[in-house]
N, C-alpha and C positions, 0 to 999 in steps of 0.2 A: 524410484520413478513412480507416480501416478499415475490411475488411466483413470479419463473424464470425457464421458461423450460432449461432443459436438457440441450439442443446444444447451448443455450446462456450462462448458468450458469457454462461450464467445458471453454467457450471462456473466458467470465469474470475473471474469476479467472488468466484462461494464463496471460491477458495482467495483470493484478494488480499485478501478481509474477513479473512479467517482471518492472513493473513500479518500484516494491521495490527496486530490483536489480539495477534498475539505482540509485535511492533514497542513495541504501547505498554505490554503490563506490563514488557517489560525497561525502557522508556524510564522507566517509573513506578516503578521498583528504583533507578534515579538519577537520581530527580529529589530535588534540594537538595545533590546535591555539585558539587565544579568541573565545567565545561565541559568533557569529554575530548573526543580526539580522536573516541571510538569514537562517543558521544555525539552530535556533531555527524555521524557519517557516519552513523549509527540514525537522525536527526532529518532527511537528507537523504534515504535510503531512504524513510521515511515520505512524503514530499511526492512523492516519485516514483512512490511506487505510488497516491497520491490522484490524480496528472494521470492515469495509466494505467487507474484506477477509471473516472477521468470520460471517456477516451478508447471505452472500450469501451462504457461505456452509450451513447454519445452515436452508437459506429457502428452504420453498415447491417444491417440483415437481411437 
């Protein structure tokens, strides 16, 4: 577990919402073509910043 004050921990989260948001309209500019590489590491980013989303809400104050 983490501990993140307050004024940093409701910032973190903005930018990591904001990072997803980009994450899924490129992911949704290739969605229906093949599986790239880039693809699959965009689709791996994305899962990593949802653990790291959940990691921070879930720490200390």
């Amino acid at each position: 577990m983490i501990e993140i004050d307050q004024k940093h921990k409701v910032l973190l989260l903005e930018a990591l919402e904001e990072l997803m948001y980009k994450l899924s309209i490129t992911l949704a500019s290739l969605k229906g073509q093949p599986l790239t590489k880039e693809r699959k590491e965009l689709t791996q980013k994305q899962v990593q910043i949802e653990e790291l989303q959940h990691l921070i809400s879930a720490s200390k104050v």
